[in-house]
DSSP file (Angstrom, degrees, kcal/mol; ACC not computed):
  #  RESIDUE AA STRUCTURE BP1 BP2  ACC     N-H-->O    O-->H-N    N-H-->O    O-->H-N    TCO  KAPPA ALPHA  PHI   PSI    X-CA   Y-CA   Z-CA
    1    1 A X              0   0    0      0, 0.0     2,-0.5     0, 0.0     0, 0.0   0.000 360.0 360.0 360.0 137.3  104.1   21.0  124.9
    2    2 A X        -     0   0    0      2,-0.1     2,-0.3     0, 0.0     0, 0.0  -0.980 360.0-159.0-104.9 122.6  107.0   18.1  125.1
    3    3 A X        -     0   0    0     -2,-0.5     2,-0.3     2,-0.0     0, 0.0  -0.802   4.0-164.5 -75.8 121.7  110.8   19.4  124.3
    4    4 A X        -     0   0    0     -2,-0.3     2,-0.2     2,-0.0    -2,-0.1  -0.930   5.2-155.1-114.5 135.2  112.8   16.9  123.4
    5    5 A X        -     0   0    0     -2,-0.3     2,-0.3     1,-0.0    -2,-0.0  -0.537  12.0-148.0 -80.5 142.7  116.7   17.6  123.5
    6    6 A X        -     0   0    0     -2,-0.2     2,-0.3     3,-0.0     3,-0.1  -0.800  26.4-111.5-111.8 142.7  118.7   15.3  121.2
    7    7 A X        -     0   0    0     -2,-0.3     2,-0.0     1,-0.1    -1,-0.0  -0.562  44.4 -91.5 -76.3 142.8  122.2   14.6  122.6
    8    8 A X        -     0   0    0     -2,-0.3    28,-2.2    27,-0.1     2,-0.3  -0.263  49.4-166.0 -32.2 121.8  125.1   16.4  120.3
    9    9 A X  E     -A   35   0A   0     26,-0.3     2,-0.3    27,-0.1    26,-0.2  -0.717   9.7-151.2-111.7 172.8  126.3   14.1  117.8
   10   10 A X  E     -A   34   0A   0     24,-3.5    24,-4.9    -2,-0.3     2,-0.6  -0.999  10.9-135.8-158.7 164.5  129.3   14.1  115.5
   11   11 A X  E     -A   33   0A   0     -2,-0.3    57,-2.9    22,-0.2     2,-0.3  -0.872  20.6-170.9-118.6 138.5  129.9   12.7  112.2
   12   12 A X  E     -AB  32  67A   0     20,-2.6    20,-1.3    -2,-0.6     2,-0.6  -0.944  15.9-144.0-117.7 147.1  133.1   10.8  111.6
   13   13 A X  E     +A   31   0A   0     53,-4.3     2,-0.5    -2,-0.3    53,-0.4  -0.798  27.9 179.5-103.6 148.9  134.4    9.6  108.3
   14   14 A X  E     -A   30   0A   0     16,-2.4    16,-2.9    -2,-0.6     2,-0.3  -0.958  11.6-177.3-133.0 146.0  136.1    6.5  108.7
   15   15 A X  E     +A   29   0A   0     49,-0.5    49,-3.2    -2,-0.5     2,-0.3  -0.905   9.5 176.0-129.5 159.3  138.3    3.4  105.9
   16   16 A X  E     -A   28   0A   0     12,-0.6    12,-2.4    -2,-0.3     2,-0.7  -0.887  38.4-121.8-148.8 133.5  140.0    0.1  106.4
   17   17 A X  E     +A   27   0A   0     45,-0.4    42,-0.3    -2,-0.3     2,-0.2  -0.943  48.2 170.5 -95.9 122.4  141.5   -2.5  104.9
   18   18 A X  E     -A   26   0A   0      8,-0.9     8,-3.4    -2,-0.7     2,-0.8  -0.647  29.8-128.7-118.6 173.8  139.3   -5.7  105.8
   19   19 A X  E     -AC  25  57A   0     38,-2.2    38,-1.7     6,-0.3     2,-0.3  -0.975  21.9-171.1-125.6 125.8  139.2   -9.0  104.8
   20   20 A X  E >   - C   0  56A   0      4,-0.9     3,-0.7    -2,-0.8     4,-0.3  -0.861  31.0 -90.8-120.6 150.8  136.0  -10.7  103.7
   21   21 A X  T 3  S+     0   0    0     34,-0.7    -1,-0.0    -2,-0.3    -2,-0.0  -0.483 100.6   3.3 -69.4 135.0  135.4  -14.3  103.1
   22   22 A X  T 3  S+     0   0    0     -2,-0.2    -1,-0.2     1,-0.1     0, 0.0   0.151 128.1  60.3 105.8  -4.4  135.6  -16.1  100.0
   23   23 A X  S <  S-     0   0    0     -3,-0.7    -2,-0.2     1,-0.1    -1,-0.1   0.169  90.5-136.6-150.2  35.2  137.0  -12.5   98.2
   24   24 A X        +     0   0    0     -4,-0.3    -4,-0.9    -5,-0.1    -6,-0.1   0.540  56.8   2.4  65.3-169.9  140.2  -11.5  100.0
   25   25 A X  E     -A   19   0A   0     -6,-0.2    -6,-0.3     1,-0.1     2,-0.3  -0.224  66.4-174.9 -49.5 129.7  141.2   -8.3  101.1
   26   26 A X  E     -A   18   0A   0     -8,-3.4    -8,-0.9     0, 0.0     2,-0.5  -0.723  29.5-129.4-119.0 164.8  138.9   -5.1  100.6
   27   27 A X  E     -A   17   0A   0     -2,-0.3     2,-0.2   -10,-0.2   -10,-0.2  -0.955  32.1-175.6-121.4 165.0  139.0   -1.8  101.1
   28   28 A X  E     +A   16   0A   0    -12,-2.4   -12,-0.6    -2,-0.5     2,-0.3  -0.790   7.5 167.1-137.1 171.6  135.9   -0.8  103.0
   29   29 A X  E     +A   15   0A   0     -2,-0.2     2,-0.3   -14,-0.2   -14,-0.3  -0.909   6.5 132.4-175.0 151.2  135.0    3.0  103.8
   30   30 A X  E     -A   14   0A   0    -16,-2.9   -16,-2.4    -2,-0.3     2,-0.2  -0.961  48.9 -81.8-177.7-164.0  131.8    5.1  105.2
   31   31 A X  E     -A   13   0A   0     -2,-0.3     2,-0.3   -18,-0.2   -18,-0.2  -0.817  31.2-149.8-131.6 170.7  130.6    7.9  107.7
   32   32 A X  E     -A   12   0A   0    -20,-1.3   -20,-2.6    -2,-0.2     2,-0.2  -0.787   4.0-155.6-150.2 146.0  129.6    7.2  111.7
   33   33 A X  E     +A   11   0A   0    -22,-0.3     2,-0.4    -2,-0.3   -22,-0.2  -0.985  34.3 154.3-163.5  77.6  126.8    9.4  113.5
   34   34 A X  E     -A   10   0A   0    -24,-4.9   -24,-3.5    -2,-0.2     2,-0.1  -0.922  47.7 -79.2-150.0-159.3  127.4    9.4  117.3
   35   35 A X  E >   -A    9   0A   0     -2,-0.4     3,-2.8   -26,-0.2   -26,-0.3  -0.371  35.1-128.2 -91.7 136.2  127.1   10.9  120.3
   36   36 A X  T 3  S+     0   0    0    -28,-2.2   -27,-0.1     1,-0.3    -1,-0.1   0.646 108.7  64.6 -42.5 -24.9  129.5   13.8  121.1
   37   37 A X  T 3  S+     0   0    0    -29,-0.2     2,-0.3     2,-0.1    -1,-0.3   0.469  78.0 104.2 -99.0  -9.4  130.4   12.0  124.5
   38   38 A X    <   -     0   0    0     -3,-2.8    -4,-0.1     1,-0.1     0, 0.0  -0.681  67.8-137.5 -90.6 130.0  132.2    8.5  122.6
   39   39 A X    >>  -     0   0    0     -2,-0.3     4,-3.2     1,-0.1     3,-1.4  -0.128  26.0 -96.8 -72.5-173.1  135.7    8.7  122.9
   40   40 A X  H 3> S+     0   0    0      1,-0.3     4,-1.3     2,-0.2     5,-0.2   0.822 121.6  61.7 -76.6 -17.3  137.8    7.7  119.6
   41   41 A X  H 3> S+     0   0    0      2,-0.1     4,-0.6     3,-0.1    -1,-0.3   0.540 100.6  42.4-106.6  27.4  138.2    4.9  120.7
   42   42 A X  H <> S+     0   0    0     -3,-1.4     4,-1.5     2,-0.2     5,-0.3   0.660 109.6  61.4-101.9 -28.1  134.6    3.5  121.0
   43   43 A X  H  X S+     0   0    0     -4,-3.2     4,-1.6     2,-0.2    -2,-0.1   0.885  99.8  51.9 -69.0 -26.0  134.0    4.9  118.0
   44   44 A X  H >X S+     0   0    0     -4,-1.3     4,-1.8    -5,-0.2     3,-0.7   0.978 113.5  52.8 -40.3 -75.3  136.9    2.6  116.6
   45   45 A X  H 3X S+     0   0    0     -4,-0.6     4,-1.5     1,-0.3    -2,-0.2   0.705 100.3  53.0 -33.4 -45.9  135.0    0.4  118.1
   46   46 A X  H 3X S+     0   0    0     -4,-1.5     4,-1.9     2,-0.2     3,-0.4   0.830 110.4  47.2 -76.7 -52.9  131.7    1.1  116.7
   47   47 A X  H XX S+     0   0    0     -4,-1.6     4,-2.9    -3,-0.7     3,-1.3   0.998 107.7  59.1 -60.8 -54.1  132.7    0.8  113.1
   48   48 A X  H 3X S+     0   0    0     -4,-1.8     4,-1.6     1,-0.3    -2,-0.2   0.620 103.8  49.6 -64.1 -11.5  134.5   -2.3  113.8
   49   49 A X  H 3X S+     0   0    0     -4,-1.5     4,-0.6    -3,-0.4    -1,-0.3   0.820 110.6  50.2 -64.6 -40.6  131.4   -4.0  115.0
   50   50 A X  H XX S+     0   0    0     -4,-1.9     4,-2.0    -3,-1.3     3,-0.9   0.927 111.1  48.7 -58.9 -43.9  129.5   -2.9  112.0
   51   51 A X  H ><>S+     0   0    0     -4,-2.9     5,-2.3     1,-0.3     3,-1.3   0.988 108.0  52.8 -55.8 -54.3  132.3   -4.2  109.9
   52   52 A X  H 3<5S+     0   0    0     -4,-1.6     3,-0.3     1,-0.3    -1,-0.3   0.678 108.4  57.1 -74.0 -11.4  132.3   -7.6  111.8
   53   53 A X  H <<5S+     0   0    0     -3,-0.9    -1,-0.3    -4,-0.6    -2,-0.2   0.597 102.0  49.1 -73.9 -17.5  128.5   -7.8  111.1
   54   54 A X  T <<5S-     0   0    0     -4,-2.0    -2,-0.2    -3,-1.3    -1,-0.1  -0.259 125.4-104.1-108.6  40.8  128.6   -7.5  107.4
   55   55 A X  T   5S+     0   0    0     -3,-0.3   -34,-0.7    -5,-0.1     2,-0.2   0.731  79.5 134.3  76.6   1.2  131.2  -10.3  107.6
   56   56 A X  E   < -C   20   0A   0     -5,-2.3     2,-0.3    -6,-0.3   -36,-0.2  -0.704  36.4-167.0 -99.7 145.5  134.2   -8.1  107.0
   57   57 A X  E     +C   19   0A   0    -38,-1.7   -38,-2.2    -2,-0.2     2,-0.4  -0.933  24.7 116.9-114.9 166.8  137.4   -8.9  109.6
   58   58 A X        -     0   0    0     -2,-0.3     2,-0.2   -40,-0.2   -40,-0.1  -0.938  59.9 -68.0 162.7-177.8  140.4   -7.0  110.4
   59   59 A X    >   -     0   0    0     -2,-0.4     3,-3.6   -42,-0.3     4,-0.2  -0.644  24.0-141.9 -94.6 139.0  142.2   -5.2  113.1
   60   60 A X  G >  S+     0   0    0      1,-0.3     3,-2.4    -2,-0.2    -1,-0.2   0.872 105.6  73.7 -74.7 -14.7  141.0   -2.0  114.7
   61   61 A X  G 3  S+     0   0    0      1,-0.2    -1,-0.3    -3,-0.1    -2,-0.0   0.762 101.4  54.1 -47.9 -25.9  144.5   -1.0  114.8
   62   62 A X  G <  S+     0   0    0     -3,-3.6     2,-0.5   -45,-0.1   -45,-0.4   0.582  74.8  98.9 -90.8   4.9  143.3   -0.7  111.1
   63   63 A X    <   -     0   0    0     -3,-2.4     2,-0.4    -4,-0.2   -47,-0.2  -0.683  60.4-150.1-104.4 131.3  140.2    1.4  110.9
   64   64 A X        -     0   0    0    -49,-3.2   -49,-0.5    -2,-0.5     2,-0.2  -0.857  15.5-167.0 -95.2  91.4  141.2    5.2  109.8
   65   65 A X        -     0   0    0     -2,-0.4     2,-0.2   -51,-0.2   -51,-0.2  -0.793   4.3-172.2-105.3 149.3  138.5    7.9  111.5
   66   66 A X        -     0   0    0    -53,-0.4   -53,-4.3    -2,-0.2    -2,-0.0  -0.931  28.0-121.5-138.1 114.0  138.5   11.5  110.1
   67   67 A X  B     +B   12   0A   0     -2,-0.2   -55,-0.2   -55,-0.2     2,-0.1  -0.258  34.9 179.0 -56.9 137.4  136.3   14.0  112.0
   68   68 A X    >   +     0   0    0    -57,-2.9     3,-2.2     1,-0.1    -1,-0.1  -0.491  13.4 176.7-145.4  77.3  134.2   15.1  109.4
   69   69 A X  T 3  S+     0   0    0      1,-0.2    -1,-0.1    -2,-0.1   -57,-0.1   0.332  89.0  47.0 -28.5 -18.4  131.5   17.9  110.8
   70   70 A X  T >  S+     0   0    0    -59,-0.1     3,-1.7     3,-0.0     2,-0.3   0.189  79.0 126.6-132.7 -13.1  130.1   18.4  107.4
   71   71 A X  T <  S+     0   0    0     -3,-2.2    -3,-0.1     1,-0.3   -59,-0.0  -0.459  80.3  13.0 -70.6 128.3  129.7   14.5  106.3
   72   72 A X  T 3  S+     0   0    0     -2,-0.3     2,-0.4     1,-0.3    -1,-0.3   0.863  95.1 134.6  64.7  48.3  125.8   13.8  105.0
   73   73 A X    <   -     0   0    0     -3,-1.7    -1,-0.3     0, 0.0     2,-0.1  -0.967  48.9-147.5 -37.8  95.7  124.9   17.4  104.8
   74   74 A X              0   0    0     -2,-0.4     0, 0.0     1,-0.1     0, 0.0  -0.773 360.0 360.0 -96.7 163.0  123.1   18.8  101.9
   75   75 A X              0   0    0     -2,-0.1    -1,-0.1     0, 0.0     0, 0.0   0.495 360.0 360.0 -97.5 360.0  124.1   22.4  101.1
């Protein structure tokens, strides 16, 4: 028999204002799934990469994270 232990995660919810090409300022928003061990600010980090991969820019100084323990749950 194999055990595998899964690291802790935590779920953050996190919004922005970004700017996307060709349609001006947005407001952007979601949830983040990582490892208990990322401080807040990689996890800043971590959105803002996603964001900068679907084309969206802005400052991280603008990305809003709210721990949210509960986020993609069903009851």
């Amino acid at each position: 028999m194999t055990s595998i232990n899964a690291a802790p995660m935590l779920t953050y919810a996190w919004h922005a204002w970004v700017s996307v090409p060709g349609e001006g300022r947005a407001f952007a928003h979601g949830t983040v799934t990582v490892p208990v061990s990322f401080c807040w600010d990689r996890v800043t980090r971590e959105v803002g990469s996603w964001l900068g991969s679907q084309g969206a820019t802005g400052r991280l100084a603008d990305i809003h994270l709210i721990l949210a323990p509960h986020a993609g749950r069903s009851h």
